[in-house]
N, C-alpha and C positions, 0 to 999 in steps of 0.2 A: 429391483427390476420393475419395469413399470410394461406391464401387459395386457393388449389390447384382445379381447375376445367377440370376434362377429357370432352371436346367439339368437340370430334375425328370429328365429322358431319360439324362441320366446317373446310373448306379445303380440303373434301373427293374429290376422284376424282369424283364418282358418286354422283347423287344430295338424299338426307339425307330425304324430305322433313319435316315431324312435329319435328322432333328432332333438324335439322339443322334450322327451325326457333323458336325454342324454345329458343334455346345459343344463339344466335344471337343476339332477342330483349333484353333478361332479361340483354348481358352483354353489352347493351350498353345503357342499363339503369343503371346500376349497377356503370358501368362508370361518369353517370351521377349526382348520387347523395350521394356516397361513396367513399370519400378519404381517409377516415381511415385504413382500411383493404388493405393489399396487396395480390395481384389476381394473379396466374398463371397460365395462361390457356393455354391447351395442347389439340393442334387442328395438324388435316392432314397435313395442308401444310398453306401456305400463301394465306390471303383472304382478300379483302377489311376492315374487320372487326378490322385488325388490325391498318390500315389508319386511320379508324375511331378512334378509342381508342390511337392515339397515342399521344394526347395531355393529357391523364392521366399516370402521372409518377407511378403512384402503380398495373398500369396491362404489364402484361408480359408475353411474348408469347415463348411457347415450343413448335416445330414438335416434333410430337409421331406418331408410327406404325401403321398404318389402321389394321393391325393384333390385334385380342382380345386377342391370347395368347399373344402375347407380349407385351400389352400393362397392362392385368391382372396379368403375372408370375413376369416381371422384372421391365418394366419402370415406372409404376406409385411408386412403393417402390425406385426404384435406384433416382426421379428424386423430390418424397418426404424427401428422407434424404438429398437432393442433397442442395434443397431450405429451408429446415430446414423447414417444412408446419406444420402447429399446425392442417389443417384438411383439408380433402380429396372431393371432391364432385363430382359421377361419375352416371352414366345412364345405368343403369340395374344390373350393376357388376360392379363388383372390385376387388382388391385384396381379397384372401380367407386368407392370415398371413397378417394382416394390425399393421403396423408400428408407425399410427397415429389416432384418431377418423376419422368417412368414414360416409357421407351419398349418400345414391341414388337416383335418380330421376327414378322414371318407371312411362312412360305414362300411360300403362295398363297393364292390364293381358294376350293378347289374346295370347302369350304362352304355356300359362296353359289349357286358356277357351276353344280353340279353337285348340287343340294339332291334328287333321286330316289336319289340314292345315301346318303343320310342321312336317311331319311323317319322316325326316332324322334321321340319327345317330348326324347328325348338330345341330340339333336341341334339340332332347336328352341331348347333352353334352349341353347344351345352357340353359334349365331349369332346370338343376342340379347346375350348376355356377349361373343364376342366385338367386336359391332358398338358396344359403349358402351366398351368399352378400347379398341379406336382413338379414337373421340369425347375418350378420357380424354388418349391418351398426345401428350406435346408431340412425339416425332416417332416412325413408322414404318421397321425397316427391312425390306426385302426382297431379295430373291437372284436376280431379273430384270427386264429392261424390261419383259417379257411382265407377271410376276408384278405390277406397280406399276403396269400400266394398267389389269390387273382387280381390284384393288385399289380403287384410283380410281372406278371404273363401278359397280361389283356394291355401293359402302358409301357411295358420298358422302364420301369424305375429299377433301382438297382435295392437288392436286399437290403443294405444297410442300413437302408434312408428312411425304413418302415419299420416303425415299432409296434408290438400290438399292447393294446390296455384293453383286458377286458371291462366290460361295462358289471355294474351293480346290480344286484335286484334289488326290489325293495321287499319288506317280508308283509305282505296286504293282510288286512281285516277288516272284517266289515263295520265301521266306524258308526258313532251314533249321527255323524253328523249326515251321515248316505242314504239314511233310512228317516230322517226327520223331515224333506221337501214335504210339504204341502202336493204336492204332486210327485208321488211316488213313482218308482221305475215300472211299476204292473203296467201305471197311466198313461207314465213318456210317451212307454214304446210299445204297446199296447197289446202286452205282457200278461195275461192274467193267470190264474191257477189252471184253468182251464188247459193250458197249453204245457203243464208239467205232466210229465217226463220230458226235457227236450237236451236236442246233444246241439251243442254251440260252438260257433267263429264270431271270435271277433277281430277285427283289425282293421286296415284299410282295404275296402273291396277294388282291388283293383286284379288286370290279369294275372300280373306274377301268384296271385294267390291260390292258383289253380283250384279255384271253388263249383267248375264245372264239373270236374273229377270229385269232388265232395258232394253236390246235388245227386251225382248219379249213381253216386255209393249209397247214398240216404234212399233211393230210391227201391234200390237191390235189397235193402235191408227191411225194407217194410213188410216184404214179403218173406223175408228167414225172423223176424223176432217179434215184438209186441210190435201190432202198430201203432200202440196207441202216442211212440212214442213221437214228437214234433222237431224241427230243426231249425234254427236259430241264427240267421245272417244278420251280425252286428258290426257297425262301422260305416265310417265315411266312404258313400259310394264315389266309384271312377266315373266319369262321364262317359256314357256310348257302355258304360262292361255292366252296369245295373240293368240296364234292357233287354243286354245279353242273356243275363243270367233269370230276369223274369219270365222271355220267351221259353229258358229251357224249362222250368218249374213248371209253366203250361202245359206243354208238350207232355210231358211225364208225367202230365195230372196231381199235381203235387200242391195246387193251390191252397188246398185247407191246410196243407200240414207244414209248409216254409214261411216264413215270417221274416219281412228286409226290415231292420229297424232305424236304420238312417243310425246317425254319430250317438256315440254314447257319453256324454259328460263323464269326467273323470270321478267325481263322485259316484257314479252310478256302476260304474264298471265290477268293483266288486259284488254287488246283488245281481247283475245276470249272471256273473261266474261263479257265483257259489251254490246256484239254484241250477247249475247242471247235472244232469247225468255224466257226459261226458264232456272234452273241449277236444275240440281237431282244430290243428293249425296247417293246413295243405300247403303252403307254400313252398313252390319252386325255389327260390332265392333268398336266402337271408343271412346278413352279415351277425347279429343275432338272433332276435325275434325277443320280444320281452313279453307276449302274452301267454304262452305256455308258463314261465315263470310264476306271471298270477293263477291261472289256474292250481300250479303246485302249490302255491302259497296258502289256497282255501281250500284244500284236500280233494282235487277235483283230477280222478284221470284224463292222462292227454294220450292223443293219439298225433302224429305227423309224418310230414313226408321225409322219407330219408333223403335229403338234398341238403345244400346250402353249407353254413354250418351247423345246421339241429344236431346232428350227433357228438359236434365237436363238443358243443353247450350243455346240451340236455345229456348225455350219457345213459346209463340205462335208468332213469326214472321216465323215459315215456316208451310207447307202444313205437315202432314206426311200420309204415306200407311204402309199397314201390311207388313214387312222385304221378305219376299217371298212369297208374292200374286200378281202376275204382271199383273190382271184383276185390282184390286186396286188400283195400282201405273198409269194404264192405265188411270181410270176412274180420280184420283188427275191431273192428267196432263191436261188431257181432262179440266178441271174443271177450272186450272187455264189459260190455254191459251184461253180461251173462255169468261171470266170472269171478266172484265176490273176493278168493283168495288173491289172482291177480290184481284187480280193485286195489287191495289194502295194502300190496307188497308195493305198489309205482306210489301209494300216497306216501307211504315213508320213504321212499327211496326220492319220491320230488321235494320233501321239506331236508333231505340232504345234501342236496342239489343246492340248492339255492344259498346256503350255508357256505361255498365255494366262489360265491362273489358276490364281493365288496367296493361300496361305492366311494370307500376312505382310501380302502386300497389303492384304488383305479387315480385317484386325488393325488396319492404321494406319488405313485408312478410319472401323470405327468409334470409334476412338478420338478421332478429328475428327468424331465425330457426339454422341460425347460432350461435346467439350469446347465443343462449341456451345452445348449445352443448357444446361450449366451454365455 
C-alpha cells in the first residue's frame, strides 16, 4: 500500500505544538515496525525527522505549501496521482474532489465547540472545509473518547466512521544535551534562581487556556501561602490574548511575581518543568493535552481544569478544580504545595499514568485502520 501522509506541522516554520508531536512520534514508529507499506510524507520543510527515518527505504519525504489552500485545492491531488497513492491521510481537511480514499486525523472539536474563540471569516471558511473532509473521508481518527463523541455531535458524522487511537507519551528526562547550550534556559527566558519556588504553564497561550482564571488563582494564593512563591507563563503567545493577560498581571499587581517567557525550544522544555513546584494546565478544551504528561514524567505535581478530556487521560494522577472557579484552583494549589504526602502519592500515581500510552501501540492501531480502508 502506498500511503500519503499530509504532516504540514512537521518543518513549519512556527512551532505546531500537539499536532507536530503527534506526526513526529507515530512516524517514527511507523518507521520502526512497518516495511511493508510505502509512506510519503509531506511536511514544511526539512526536519531532523527525516535523518531519523532515513534508514527506512519505504518512507519518502515531500515539501508541500504551509498554505491550506494550496495544499487542499492542488498539491495533495497533483502529488497523489504523482506517487500513484492508493490512500491519503491528512489532519482536519483535505481535498473536497478526492482522487483516492482520504482519512483524517482531528484532535478535536474545539472549532465547532468553541466557535467565539474563532469568530474570523478565517475561521468560518475553516469549519466549513473542515465539515465537508469528514463528509469526504472513509474513516476519522481521533485521540479520545471525549474528542469522538464531540466529534459525533458538533458534525453529524456517524459513529462508525470515528475511531479513536490514543496518542503516546513519551517518558522525558532531562538530557545532557538540554543542559549543555551555551545559553542556558536560566538565560533564554530569563529564568534565574532567584525566581524559585515557582508553580508553571506551559503550552500555547492562547484563550482556550483559560490562564486568566490561573493569574487570579495565583493571585488568591499569595496571600494564603509563601509569597515567596513566583508563576511561570511558558509558551507561544496568541496574538491580542498576551496583552490581555499582561494588562490583568498589572491590575493585580503581580508584575514582580509572573514571568511570560515567549516559546520554549524543545530542548529546553524539560528544565522549566523539572524546576517546578508545581504544573497547572487550566485549559478549557483539550482533545489530549501532552504537557501534564511531562510534568508526570519529571515527578512534578499537576493540578487541572476538569474539562475536556483531562480526566479521561490523566485519571487520578492529577489534582483537578472547577474550569473557571479560581477560588478552587486557588484552594487545589494551596493544597498541593503544602501537602508533602499528597505530593508523593499524584508523583507515583503520574509515572503510572503515563505507562498506559504508547506510541507503538497508537502505530499498529492505525495501521489496522489502514488496512481496513483499503
Amino acid at each position: 500500500m502506498r500511503i500519503g501522509i499530509d504532516a504540514h506541522a512537521i518543518g513549519a516554520k512556527s512551532p505546531q505544538g500537539g499536532n507536530e508531536t503527534f506526526w513526529r512520534n507515530l512516524l517514527l514508529k511507523l518507521g520502526e515496525i512497518d516495511g511493508k507499506n510505502e509512506y510519503f510524507i509531506f511536511t514544511s520543510g526539512q526536519s531532523w525527522l527525516e535523518t531519523q527515518l532515513c534508514g527506512c527505504s519505504n518512507f519518502h519525504f515531500q515539501t508541500i505549501s504551509e498554505s491550506a489552500s494550496k495544499r487542499v485545492f492542488y498539491e495533495i491531488n497533483y502529488f497523489s496521482k504523482h506517487f500513484r497513492l492508493d490512500l491519503f491521510h491528512g489532519t482536519y481537511y483535505g481535498p473536497l474532489v478526492n482522487i483516492i480514499p482520504m482519512i483524517l486525523t482531528v484532535h478535536d472539536a474545539s472549532y465547532f465547540r468553541m466557535k467565539e474563540l474563532y469568530p474570523s471569516l478565517r475561521y468560518t471558511l475553516l469549519r466549513t472545509l473542515i465539515k465537508k473532509s469528514l463528509r469526504a473521508a472513509r474513516a476519522i481518527v481521533t485521540i479520545s473518547n471525549f474528542s469522538k463523541e464531540e466529534i459525533i455531535q458538533l458534525t453529524g458524522i456517524t459513529e462508525e466512521k470515528v475511531k479513536v487511537i490514543h496518542c503516546g507519551v513519551d517518558n522525558f528526562s532531562i538530557s545532557d544535551e538540554s543542559t549543555s547550550s551555551n545559553h542556558p534556559v536560566t538565560d533564554e527566558f530569563s529564568i534565574d534562581q532567584n525566581w524559585k519556588p515557582y508553580i508553571l504553564f506551559l503550552g500555547n497561550i492562547e484563550p482556550r487556556k483559560n490562564l486568566s482564571t490561573f493569574i487570579k488563582a495565583f493571585s488568591i494564593l499569595q496571600h494564603r501561602c509563601d509569597s515567596r512563591y513566583k508563576l511561570i507563563i511558558a509558551g507561544m503567545p496568541h496574538e491580542g490574548y498576551i496583552g490581555y493577560l499582561v494588562e490583568l498581571v498589572s491590575q493585580l499587581k503581580l508584575n514582580n511575581k509572573v514571568i511570560f517567557t515567549g516559546y520554549v525550544p524543545e530542548l529546553k522544555r524539560q528544565l522549566i518543568i523539572s524546576g517546578a513546584s508545581l504544573f497547572v494546565y487550566p485549559s478549557l478544551y483539550e482533545g489530549f493535552g501532552f504537557p501534564p504528561f511531562e510534568a508526570f514524567s519529571l515527578g512534578v505535581p499537576v493540578v487541572v481544569a476538569q474539562a475536556g478530556a483531562m480526566p479521561e487521560v490523566l485519571g487520578d494522577a492529577a489534582i483537578f478544580f472547577h474550569p473557571l472557579d479560581y477560588d478552587d484552583l486557588a484552594d487545589k494549589m494551596f493544597e498541593l504545595l503544602t501537602n508533602q504526602a499528597l505530593r508523593s502519592d499524584l508523583v507515583i500515581k503520574g509515572y503510572s499514568q503515563i505507562s498506559k500510552f504508547s506510541w507503538l501501540e497508537a502505530a499498529k492501531k492505525l495501521i489496522r485502520v489502514y488496512e481496513e480502508i483499503i
